[in-house]
PyMOL Python script that loads the backbone (N, CA, C, O; Angstrom):
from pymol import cmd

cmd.read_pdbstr("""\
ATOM      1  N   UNK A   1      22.512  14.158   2.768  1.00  0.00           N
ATOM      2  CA  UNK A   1      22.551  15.355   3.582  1.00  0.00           C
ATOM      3  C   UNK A   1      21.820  15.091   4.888  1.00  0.00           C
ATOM      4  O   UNK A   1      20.813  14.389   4.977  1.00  0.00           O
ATOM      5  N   UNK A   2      22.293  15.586   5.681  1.00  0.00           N
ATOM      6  CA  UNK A   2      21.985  15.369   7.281  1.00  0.00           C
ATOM      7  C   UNK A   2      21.521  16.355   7.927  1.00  0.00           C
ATOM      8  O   UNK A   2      22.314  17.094   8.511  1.00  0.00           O
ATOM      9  N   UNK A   3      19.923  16.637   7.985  1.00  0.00           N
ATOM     10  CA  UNK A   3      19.580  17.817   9.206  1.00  0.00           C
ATOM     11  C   UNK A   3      19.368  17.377  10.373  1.00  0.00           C
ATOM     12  O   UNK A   3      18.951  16.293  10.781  1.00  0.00           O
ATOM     13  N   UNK A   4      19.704  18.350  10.898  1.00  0.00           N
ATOM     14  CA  UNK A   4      19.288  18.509  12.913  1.00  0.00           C
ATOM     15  C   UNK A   4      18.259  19.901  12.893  1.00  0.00           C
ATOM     16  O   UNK A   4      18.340  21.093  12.597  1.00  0.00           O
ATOM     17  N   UNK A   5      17.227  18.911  13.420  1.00  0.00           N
ATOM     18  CA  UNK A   5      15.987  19.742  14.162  1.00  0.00           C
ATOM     19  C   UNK A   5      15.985  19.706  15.603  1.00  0.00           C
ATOM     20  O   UNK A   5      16.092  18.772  16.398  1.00  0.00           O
ATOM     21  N   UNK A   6      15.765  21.540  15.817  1.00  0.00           N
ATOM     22  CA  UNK A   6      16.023  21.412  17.204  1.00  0.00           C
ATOM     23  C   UNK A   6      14.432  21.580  17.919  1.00  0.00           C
ATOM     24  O   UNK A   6      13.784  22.416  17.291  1.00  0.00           O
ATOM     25  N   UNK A   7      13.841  21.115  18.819  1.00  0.00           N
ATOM     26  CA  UNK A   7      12.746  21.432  19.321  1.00  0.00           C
ATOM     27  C   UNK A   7      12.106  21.382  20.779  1.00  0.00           C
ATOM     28  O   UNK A   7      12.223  20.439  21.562  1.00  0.00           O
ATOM     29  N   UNK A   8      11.659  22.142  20.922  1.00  0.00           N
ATOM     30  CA  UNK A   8      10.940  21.900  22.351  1.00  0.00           C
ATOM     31  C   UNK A   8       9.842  20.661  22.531  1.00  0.00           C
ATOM     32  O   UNK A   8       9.011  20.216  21.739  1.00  0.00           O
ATOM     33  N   UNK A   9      10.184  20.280  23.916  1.00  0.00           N
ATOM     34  CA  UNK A   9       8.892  18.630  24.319  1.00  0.00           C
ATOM     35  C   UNK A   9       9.188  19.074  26.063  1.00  0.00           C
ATOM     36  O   UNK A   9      10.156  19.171  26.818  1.00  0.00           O
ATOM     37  N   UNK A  10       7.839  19.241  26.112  1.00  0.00           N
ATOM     38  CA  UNK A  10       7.376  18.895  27.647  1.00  0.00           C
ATOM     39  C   UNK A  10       6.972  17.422  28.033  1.00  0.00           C
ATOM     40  O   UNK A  10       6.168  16.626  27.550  1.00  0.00           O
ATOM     41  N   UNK A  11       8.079  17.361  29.374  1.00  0.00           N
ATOM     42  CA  UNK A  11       8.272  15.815  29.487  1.00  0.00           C
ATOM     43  C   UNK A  11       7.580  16.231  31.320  1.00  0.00           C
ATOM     44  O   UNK A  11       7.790  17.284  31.922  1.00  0.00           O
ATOM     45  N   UNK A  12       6.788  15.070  31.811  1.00  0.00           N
ATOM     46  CA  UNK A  12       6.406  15.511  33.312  1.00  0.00           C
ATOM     47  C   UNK A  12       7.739  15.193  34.160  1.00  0.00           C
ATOM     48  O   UNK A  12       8.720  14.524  33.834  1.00  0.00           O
ATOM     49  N   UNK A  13       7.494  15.799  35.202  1.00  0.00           N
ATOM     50  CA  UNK A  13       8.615  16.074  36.442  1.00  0.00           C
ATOM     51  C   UNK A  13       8.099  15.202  37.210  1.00  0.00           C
ATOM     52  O   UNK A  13       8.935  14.834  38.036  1.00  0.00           O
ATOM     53  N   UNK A  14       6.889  14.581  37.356  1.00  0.00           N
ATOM     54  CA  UNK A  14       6.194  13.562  38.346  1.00  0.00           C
ATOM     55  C   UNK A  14       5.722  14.686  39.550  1.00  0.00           C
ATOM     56  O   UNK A  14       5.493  14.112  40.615  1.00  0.00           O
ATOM     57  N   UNK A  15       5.543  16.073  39.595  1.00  0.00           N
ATOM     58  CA  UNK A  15       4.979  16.740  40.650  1.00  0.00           C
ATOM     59  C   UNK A  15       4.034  17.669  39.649  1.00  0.00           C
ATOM     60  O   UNK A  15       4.390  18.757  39.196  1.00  0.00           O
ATOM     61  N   UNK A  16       2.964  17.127  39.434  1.00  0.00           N
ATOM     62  CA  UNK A  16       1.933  17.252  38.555  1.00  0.00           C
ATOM     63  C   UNK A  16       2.367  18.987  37.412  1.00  0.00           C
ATOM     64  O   UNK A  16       1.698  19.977  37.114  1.00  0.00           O
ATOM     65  N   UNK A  17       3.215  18.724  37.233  1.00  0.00           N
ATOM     66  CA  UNK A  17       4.495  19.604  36.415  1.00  0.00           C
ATOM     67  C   UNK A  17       4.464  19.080  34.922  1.00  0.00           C
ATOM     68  O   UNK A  17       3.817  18.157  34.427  1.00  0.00           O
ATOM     69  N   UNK A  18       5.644  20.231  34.196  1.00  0.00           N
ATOM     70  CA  UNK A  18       5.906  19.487  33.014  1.00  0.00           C
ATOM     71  C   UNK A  18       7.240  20.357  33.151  1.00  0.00           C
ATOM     72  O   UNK A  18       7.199  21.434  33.746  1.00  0.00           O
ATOM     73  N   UNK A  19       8.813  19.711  32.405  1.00  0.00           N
ATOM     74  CA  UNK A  19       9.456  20.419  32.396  1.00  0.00           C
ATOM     75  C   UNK A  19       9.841  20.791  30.706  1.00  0.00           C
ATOM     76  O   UNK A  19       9.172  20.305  29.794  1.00  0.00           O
ATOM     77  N   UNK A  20      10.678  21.454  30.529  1.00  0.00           N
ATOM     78  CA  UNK A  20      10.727  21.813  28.918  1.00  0.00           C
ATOM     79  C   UNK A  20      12.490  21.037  28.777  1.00  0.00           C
ATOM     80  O   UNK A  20      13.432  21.200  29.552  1.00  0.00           O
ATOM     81  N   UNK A  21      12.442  20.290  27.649  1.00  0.00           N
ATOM     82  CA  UNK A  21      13.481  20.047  27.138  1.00  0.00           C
ATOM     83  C   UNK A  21      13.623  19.974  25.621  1.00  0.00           C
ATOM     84  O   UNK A  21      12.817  19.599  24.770  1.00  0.00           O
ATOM     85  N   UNK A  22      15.089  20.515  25.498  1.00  0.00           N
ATOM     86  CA  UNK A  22      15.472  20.839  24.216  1.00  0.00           C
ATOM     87  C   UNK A  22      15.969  19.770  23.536  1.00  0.00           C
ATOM     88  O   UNK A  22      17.045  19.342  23.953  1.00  0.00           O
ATOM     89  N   UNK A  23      15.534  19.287  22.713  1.00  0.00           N
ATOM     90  CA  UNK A  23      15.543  17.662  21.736  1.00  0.00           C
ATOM     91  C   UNK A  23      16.087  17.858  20.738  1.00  0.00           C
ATOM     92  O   UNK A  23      15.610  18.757  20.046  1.00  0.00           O
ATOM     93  N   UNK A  24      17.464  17.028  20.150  1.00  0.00           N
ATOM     94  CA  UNK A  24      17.762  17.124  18.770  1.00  0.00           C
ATOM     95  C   UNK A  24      17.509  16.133  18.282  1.00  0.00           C
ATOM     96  O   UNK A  24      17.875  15.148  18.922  1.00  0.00           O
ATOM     97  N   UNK A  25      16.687  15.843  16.777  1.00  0.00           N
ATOM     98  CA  UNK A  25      16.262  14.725  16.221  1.00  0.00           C
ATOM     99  C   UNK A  25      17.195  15.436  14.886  1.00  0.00           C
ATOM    100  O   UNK A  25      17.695  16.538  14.662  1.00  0.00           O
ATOM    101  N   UNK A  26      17.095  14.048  14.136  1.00  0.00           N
ATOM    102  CA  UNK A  26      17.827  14.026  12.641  1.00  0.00           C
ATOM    103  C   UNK A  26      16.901  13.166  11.655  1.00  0.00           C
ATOM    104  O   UNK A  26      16.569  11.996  11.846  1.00  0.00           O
ATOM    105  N   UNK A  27      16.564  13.931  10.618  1.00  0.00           N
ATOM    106  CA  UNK A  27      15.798  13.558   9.388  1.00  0.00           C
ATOM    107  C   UNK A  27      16.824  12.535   8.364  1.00  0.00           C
ATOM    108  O   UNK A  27      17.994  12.681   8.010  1.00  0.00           O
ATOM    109  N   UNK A  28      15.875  11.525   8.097  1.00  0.00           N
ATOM    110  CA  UNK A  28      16.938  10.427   7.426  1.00  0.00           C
ATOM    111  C   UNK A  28      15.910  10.239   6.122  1.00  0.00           C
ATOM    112  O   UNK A  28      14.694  10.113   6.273  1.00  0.00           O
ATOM    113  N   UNK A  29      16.489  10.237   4.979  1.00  0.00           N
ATOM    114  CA  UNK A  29      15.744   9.611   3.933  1.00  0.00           C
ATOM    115  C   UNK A  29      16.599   8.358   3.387  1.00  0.00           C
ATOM    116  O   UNK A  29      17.786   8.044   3.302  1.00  0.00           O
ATOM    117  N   UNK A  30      15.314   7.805   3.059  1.00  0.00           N
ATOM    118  CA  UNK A  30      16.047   6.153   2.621  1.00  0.00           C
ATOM    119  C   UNK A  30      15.152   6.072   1.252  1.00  0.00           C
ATOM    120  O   UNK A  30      14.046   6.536   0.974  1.00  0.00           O
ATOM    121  N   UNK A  31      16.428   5.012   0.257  1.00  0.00           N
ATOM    122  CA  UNK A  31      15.764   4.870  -0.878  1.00  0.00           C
ATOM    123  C   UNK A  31      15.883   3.540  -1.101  1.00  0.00           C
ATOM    124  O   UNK A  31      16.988   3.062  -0.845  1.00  0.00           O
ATOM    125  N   UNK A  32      15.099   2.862  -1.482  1.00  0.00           N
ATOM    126  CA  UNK A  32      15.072   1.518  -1.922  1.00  0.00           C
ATOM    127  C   UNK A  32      14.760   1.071  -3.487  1.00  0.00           C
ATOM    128  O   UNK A  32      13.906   1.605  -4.194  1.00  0.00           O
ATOM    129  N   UNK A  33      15.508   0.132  -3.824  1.00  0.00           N
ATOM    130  CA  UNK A  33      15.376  -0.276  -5.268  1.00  0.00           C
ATOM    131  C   UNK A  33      14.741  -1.523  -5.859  1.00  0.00           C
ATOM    132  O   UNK A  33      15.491  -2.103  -6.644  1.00  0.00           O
ATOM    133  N   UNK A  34      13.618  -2.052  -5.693  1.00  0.00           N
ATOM    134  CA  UNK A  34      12.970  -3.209  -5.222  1.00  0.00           C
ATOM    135  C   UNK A  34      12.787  -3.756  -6.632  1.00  0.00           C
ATOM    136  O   UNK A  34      11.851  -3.409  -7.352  1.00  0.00           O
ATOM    137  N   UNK A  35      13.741  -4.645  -6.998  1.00  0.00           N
ATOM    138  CA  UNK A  35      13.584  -5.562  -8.023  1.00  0.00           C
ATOM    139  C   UNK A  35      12.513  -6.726  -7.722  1.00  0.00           C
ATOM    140  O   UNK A  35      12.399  -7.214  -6.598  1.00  0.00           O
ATOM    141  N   UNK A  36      11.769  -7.112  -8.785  1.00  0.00           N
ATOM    142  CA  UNK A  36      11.093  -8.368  -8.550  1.00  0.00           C
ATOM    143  C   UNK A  36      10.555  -8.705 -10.242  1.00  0.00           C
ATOM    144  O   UNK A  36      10.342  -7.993 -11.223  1.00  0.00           O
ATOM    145  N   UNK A  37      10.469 -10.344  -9.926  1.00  0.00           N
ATOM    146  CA  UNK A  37      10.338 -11.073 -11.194  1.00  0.00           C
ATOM    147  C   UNK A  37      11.338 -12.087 -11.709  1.00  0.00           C
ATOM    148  O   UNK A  37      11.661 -12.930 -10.871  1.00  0.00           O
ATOM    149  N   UNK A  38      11.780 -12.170 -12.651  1.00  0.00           N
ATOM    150  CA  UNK A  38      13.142 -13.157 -13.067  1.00  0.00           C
ATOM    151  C   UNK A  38      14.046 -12.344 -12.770  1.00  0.00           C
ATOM    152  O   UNK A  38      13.964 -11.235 -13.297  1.00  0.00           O
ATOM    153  N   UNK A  39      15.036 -12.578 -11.968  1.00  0.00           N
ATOM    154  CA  UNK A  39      16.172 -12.022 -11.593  1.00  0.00           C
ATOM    155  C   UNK A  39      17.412 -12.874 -12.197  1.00  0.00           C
ATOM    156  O   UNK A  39      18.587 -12.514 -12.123  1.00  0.00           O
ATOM    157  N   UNK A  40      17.085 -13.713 -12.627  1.00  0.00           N
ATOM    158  CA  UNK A  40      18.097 -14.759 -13.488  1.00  0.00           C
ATOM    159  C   UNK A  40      19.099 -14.416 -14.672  1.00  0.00           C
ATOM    160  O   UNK A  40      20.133 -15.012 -14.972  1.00  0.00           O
ATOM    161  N   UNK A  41      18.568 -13.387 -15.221  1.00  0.00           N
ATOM    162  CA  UNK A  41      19.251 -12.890 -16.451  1.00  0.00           C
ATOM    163  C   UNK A  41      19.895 -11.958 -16.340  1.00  0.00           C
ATOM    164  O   UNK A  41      20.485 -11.495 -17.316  1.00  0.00           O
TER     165      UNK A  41
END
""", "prot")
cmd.dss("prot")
cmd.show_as("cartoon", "prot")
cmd.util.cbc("prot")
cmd.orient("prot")
């Protein structure tokens, strides 16, 4: 399943400013299955 978070970030304008922008990031989960030992059999 795939969310989108939407959020505000003040980024500077370079005229001792900040402007507001609206950011979409996406939450990722990862799973890993980490065998270790004799893997031979």
């Amino acid at each position: 399943m795939t969310v989108f978070h939407k959020h505000y970030q003040f980024v500077p304008d370079g005229q001792n400013g900040r402007k507001k922008v609206l950011k979409h990031h996406v939450d990722v989960s990862v799973g890993i299955n980490l065998v270790y030992g004799d893997t031979t059999k």
